[in-house]
DRENDREN-350719 format. One record per residue (C-alpha): residue number from 1; residue in one letter; x, y, z. Coordinates in nm, 3 decimals, always signed. Example, Ala and Ser with C-alpha at 12.3 -4.5 7.8 and 13.67 -1.06 7.14 Angstrom:
2
+------+------+---------+---------+---------+
: resi : resn :      c1 :      c2 :      c3 :
+------+------+---------+---------+---------+
:    1 :    A :  +1.230 :  -0.450 :  +0.780 :
:    2 :    S :  +1.367 :  -0.106 :  +0.714 :
+------+------+---------+---------+---------+
***
This chain:
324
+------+------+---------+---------+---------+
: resi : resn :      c1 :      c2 :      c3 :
+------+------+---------+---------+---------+
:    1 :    X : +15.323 :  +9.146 : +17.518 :
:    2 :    X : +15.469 :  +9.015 : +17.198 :
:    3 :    X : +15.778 :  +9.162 : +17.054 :
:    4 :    X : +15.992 :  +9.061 : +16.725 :
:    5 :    X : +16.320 :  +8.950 : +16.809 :
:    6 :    X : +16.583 :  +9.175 : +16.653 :
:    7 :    X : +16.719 :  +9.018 : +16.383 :
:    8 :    X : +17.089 :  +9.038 : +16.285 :
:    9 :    X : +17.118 :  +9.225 : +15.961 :
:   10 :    X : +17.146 :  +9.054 : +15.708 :
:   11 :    X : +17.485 :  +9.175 : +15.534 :
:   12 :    X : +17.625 :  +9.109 : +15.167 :
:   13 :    X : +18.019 :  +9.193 : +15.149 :
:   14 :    X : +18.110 :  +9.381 : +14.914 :
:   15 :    X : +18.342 :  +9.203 : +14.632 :
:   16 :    X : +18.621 :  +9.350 : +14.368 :
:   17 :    X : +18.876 :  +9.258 : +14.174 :
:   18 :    X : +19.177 :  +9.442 : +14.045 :
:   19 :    X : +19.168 :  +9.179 : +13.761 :
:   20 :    X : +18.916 :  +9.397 : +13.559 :
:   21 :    X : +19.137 :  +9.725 : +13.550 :
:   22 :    X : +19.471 :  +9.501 : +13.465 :
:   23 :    X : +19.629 :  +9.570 : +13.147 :
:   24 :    X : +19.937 :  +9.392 : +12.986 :
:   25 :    X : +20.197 :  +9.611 : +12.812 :
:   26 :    X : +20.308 :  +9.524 : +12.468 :
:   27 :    X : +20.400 :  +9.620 : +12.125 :
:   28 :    X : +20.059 :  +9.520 : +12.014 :
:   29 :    X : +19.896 :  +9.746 : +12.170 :
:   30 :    X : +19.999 : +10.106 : +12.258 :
:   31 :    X : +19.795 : +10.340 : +12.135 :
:   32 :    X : +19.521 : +10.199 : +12.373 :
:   33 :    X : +19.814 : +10.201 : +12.671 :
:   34 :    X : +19.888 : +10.595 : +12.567 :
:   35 :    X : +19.536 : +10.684 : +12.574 :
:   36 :    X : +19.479 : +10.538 : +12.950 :
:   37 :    X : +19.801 : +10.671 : +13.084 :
:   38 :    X : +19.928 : +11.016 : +12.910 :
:   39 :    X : +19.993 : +11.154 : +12.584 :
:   40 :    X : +20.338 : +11.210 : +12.655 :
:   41 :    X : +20.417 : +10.843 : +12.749 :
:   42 :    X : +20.597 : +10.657 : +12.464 :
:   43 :    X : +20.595 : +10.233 : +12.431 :
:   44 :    X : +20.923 : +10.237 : +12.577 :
:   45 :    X : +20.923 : +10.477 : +12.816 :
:   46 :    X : +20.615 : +10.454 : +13.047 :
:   47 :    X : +20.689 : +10.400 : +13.391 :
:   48 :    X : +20.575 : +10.325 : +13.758 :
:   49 :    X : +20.449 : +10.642 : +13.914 :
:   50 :    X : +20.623 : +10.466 : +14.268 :
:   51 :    X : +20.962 : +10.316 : +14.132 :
:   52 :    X : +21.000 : +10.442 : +13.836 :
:   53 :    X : +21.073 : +10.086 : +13.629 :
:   54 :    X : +20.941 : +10.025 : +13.313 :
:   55 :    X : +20.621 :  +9.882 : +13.258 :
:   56 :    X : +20.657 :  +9.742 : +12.893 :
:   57 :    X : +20.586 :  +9.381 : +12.897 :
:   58 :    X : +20.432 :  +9.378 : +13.273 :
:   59 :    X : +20.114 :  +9.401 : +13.422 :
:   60 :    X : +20.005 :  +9.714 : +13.616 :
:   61 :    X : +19.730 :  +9.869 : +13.739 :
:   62 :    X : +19.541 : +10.255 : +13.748 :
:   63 :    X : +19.470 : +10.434 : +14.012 :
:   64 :    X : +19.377 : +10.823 : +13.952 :
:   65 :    X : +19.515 : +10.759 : +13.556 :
:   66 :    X : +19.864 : +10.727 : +13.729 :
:   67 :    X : +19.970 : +10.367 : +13.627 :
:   68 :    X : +20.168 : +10.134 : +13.908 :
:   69 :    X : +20.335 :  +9.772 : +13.901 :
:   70 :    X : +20.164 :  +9.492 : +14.036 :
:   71 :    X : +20.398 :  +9.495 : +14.352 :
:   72 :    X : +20.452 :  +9.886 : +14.438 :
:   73 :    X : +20.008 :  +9.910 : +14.402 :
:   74 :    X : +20.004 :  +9.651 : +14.657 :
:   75 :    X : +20.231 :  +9.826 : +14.863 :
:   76 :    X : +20.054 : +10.159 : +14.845 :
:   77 :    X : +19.702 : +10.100 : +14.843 :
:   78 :    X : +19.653 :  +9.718 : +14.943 :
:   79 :    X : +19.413 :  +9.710 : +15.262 :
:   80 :    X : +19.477 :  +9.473 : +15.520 :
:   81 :    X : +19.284 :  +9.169 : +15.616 :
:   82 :    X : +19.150 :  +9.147 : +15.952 :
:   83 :    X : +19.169 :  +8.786 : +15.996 :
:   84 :    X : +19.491 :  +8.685 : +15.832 :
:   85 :    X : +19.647 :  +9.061 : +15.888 :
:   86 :    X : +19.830 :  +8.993 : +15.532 :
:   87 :    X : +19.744 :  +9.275 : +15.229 :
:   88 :    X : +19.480 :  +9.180 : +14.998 :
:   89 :    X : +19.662 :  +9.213 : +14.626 :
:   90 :    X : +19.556 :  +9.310 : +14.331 :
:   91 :    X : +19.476 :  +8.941 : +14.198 :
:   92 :    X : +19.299 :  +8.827 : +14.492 :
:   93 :    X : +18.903 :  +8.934 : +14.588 :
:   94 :    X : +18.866 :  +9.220 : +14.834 :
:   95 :    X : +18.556 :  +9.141 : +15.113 :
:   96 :    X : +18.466 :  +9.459 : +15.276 :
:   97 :    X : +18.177 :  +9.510 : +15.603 :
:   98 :    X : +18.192 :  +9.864 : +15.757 :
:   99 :    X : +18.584 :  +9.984 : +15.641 :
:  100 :    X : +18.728 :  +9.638 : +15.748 :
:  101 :    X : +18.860 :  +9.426 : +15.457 :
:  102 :    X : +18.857 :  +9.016 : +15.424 :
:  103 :    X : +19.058 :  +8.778 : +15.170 :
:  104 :    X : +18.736 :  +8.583 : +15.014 :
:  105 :    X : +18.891 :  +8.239 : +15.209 :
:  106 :    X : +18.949 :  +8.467 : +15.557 :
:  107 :    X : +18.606 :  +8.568 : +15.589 :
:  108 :    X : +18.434 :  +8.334 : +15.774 :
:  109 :    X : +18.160 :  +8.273 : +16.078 :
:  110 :    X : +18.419 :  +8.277 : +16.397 :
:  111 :    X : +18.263 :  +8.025 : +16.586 :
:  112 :    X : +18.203 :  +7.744 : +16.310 :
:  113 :    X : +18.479 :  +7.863 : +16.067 :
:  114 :    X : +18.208 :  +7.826 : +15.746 :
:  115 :    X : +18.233 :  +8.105 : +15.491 :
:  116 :    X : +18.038 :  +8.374 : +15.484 :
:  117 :    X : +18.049 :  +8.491 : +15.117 :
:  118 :    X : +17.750 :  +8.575 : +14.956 :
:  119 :    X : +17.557 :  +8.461 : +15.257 :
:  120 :    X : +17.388 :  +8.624 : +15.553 :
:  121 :    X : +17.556 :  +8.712 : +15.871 :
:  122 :    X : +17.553 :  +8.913 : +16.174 :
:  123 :    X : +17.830 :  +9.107 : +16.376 :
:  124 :    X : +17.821 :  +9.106 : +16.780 :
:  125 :    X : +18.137 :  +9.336 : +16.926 :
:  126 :    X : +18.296 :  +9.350 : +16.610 :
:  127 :    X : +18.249 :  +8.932 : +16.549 :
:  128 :    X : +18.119 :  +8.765 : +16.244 :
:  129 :    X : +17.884 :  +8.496 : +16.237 :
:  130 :    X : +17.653 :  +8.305 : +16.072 :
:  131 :    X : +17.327 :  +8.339 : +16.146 :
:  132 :    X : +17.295 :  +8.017 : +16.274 :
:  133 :    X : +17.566 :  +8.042 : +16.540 :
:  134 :    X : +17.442 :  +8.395 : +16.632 :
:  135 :    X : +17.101 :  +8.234 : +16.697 :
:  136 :    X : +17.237 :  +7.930 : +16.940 :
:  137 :    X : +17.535 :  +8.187 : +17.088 :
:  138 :    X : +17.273 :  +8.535 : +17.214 :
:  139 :    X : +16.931 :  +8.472 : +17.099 :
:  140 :    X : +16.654 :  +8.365 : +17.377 :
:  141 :    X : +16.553 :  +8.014 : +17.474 :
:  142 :    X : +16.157 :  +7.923 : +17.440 :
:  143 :    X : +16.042 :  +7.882 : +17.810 :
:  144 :    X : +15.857 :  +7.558 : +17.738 :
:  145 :    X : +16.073 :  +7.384 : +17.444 :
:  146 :    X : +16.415 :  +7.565 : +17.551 :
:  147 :    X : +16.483 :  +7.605 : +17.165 :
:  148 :    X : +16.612 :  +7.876 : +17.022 :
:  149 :    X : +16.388 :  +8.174 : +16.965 :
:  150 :    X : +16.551 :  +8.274 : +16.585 :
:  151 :    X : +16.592 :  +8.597 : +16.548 :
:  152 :    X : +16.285 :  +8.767 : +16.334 :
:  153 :    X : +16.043 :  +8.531 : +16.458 :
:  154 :    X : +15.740 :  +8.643 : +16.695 :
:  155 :    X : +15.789 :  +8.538 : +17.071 :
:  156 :    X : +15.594 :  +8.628 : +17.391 :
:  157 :    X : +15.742 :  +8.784 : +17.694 :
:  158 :    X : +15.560 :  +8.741 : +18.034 :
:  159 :    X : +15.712 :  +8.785 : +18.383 :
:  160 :    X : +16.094 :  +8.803 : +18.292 :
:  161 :    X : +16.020 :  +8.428 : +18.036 :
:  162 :    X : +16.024 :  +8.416 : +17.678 :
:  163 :    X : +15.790 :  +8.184 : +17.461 :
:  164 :    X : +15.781 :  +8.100 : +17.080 :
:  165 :    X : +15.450 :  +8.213 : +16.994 :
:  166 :    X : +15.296 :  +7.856 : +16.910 :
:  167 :    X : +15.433 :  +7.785 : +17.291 :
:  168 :    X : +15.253 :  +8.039 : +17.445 :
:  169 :    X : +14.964 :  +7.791 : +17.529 :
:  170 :    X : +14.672 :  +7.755 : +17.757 :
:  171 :    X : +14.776 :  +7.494 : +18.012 :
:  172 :    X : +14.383 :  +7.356 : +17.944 :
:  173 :    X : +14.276 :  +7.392 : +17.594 :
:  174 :    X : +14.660 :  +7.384 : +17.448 :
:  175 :    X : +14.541 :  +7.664 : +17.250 :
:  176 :    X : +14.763 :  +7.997 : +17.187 :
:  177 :    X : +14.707 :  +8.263 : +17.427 :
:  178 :    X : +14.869 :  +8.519 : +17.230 :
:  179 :    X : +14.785 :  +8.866 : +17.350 :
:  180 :    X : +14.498 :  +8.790 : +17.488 :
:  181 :    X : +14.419 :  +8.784 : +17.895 :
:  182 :    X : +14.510 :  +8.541 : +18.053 :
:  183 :    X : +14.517 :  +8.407 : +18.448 :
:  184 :    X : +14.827 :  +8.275 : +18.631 :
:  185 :    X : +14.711 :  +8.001 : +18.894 :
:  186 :    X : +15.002 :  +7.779 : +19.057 :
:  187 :    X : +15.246 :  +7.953 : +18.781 :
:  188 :    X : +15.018 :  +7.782 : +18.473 :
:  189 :    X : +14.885 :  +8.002 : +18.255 :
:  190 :    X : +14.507 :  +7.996 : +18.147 :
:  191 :    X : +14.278 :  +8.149 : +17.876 :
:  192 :    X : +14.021 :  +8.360 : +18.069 :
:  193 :    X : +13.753 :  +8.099 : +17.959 :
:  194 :    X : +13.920 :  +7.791 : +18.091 :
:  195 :    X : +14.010 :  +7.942 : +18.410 :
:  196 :    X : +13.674 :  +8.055 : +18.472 :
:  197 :    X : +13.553 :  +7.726 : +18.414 :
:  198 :    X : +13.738 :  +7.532 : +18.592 :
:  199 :    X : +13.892 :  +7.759 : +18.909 :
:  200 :    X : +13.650 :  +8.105 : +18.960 :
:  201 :    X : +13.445 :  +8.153 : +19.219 :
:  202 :    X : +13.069 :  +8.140 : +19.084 :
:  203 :    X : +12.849 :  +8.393 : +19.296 :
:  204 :    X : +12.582 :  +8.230 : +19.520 :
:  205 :    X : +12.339 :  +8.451 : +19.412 :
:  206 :    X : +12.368 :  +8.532 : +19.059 :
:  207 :    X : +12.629 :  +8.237 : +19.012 :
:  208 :    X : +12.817 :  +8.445 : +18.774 :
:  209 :    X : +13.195 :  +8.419 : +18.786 :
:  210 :    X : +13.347 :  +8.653 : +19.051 :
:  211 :    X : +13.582 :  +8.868 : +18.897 :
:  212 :    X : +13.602 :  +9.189 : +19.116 :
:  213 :    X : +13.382 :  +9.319 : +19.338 :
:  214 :    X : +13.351 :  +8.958 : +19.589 :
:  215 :    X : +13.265 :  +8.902 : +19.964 :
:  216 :    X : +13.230 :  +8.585 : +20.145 :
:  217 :    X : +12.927 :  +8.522 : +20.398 :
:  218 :    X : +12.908 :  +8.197 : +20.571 :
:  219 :    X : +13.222 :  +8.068 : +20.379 :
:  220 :    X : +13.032 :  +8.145 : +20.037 :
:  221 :    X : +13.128 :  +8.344 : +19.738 :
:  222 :    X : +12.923 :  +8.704 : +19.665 :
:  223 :    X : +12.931 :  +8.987 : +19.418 :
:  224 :    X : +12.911 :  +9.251 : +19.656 :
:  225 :    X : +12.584 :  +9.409 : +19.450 :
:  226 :    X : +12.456 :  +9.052 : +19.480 :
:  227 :    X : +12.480 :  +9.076 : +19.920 :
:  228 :    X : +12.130 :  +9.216 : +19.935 :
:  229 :    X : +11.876 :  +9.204 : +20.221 :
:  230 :    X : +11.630 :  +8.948 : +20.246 :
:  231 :    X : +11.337 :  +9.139 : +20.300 :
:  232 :    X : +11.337 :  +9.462 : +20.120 :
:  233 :    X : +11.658 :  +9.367 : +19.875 :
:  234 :    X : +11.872 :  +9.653 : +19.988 :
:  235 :    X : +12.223 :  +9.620 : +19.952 :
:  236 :    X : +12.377 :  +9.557 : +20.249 :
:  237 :    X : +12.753 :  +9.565 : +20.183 :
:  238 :    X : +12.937 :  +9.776 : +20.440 :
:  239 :    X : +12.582 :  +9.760 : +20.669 :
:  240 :    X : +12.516 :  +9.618 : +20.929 :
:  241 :    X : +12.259 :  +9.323 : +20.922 :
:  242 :    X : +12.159 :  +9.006 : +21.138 :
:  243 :    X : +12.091 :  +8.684 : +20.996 :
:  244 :    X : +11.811 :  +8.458 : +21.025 :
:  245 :    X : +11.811 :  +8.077 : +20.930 :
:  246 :    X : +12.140 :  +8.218 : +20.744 :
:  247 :    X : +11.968 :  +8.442 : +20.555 :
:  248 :    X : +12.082 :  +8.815 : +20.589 :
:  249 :    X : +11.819 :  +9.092 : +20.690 :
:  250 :    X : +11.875 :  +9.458 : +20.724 :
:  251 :    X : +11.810 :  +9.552 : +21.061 :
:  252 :    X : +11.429 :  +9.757 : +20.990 :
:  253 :    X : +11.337 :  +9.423 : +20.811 :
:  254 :    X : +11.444 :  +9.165 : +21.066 :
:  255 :    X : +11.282 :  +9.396 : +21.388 :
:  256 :    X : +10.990 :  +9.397 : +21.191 :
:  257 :    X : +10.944 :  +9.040 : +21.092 :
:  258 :    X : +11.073 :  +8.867 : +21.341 :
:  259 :    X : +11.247 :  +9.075 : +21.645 :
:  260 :    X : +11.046 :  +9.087 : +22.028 :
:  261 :    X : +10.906 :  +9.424 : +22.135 :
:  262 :    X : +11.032 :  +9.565 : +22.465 :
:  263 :    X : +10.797 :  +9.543 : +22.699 :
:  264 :    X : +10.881 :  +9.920 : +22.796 :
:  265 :    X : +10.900 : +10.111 : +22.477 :
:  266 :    X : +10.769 :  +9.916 : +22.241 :
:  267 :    X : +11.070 :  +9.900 : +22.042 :
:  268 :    X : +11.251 :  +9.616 : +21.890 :
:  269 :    X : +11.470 :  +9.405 : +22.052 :
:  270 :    X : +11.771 :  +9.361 : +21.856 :
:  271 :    X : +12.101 :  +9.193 : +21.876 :
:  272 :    X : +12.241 :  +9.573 : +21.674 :
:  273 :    X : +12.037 :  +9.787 : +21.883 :
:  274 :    X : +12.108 :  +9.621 : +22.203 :
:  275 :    X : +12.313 :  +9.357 : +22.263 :
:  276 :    X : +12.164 :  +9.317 : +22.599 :
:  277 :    X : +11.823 :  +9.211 : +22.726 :
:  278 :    X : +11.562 :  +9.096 : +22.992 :
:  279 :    X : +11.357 :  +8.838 : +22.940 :
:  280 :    X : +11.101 :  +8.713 : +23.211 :
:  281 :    X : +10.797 :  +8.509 : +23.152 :
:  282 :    X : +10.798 :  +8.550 : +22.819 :
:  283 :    X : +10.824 :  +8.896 : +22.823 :
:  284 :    X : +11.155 :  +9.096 : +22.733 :
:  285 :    X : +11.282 :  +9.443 : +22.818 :
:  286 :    X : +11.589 :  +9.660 : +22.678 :
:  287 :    X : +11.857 :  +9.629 : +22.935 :
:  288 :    X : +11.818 :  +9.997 : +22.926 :
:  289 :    X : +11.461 :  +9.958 : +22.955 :
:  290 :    X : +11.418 :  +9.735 : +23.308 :
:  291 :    X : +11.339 :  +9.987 : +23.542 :
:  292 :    X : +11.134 :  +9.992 : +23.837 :
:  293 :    X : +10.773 : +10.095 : +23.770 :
:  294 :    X : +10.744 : +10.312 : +24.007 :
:  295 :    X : +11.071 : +10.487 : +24.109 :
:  296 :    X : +11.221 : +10.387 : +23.751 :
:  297 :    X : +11.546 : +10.255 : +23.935 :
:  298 :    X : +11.731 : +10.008 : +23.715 :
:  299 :    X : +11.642 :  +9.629 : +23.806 :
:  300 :    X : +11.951 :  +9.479 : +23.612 :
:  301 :    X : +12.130 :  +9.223 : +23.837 :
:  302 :    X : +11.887 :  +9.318 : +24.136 :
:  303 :    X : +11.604 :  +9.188 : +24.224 :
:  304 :    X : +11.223 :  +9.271 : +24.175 :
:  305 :    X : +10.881 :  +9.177 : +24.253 :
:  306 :    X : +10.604 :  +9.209 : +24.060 :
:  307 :    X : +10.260 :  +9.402 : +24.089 :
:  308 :    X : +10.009 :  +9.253 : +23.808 :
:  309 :    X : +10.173 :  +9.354 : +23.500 :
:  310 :    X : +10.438 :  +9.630 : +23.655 :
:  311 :    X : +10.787 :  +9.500 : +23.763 :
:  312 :    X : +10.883 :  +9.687 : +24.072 :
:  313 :    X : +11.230 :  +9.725 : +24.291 :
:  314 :    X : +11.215 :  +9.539 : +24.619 :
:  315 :    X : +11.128 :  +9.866 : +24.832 :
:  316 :    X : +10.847 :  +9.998 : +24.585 :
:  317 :    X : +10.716 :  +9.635 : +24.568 :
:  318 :    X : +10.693 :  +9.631 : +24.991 :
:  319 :    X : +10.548 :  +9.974 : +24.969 :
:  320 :    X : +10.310 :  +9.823 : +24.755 :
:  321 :    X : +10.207 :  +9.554 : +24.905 :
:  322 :    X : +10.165 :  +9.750 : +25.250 :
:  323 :    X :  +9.928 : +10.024 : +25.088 :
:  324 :    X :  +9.726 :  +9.672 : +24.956 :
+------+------+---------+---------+---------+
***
């Protein structure tokens, strides 16, 4: 999954200078002073609105048309640097980032001490820095070149590791995997074509790649679709089958081809149908199936005689051969 790394915004402080609303009193030039202040002000007269001394000759400054000495404005309305803690006067360059104030030489990164004016910058819990020093101090390392990720370029995530795009490589072709599939074998990642050529399991059948859908038979690969009967090409997946030569066979196919008829029933003899059987001169019989021929007792584990083509308990065969 590819995500862009949040990248610190990039902030311009704020800059002003007091210099541009100073005026100097003076003789020369107070009909522009009067004008600014009040109409009821006189050359010699006009004041500071805080302690009241007179302005003629000084510098001062406005603030709502009420007119203030250099040191009483500083006083009043002055904010307060955060790094240095000292006010920020009227001749000096107010910095300001979210309500919080700088001198122009106080605001600087806080972990290389270069200034930050007119440059970008980001703030983590209330800290200034540079965006280089951000980048080496939160953002992710590359999992393969353990660089820094910099913030606003494209990484990779996978399984809790983070890549630089160009990183995010095939471990065969050294191409970028991107967000495109991609196998994990022995915790190397591989393109979908490189794994299957060099790692999947090729069916025995079809000898297409295995993807889903496998079985083994005889230690070898299968698409389960591919698992058919010999004879009659059914699909014998979750059937039972016998083999032959290690070839599979349904179980109609192989008793037809190539399984013994009981010599009672006529019915094939097979390892599925019964596990057991009788064979005697080259004859078989179901276990189920070797009965006497006359009394139909079962002859398993006893013994029999026989009578031209009939098989016959021990008592049935004396009878027999008494009557002859």
């Amino acid at each position: 999954m590819i995500n862009t790394a949040a990248e610190p915004k990039v902030n311009i402080p704020k800059g002003s200078s007091i210099s541009e609303q100073e005026r100097t009193w003076g003789s020369s030039s107070p009909t522009y002073l009067f004008s600014r202040i009040s109409s009821k002000m006189t050359s010699n007269q006009t004041e500071c609105q805080h302690c009241m001394k007179l302005l003629f000759g000084k510098k001062y400054t406005l603030k709502d048309n009420e007119a203030y000495c250099i040191p009483c404005y500083d006083q009043l309305f002055s904010n307060i640097c955060e790094e240095c803690k000292q006010a920020i006067g009227c001749d000096s360059k107010d910095l300001s980032y979210k309500d919080r104030h700088w001198h122009e030489g106080c605001f600087k990164c806080a972990k290389c001490n270069h200034s930050l004016v007119e440059k970008p910058f980001a703030a983590k819990d209330e800290v200034l820095l540079c965006t280089e020093c951000y980048s080496n101090e939160y953002s992710s390392k590359c999992f393969q070149c353990k660089k820094t990720i910099m913030p606003g370029s494209r990484k990779i995530e996978f399984k809790g590791n983070e890549w630089h795009e160009t990183c995010f490589v095939c471990q065969s072709c050294q191409q970028p995997i991107g967000t495109d599939p991609l196998i994990t074998r022995e915790n190397k990642n591989y393109c979908v074509p490189c794994f299957e050529k060099q790692f999947a399991l090729r069916c025995t059948s079809c000898k297409k790649v295995i993807i889903t859908g496998g079985m083994t038979y005889h230690d070898q690969p299968w698409h389960k679709d591919c698992f058919l009967c010999t004879g009659c090409k059914k699909k014998l997946f979750g059937e039972s089958f016998v083999s032959r030569d290690d070839d599979p066979y349904c179980q109609d196919c192989f008793a037809d081809l190539y399984a013994q008829k009981c010599e009672a029933c006529d019915k094939p003899i097979t390892a599925l149908g019964s596990p057991q059987y009788i064979s005697f001169q080259d004859r078989q019989w179901h276990s189920d199936c070797f009965k006497c021929g006359k009394c139909n007792i079962s002859l398993v584990g006893q013994g029999f005689l026989t009578h031209q083509d009939t098989i016959l308990c021990g008592e049935c065969g004396s009878n027999t051969e008494s009557e002859i």
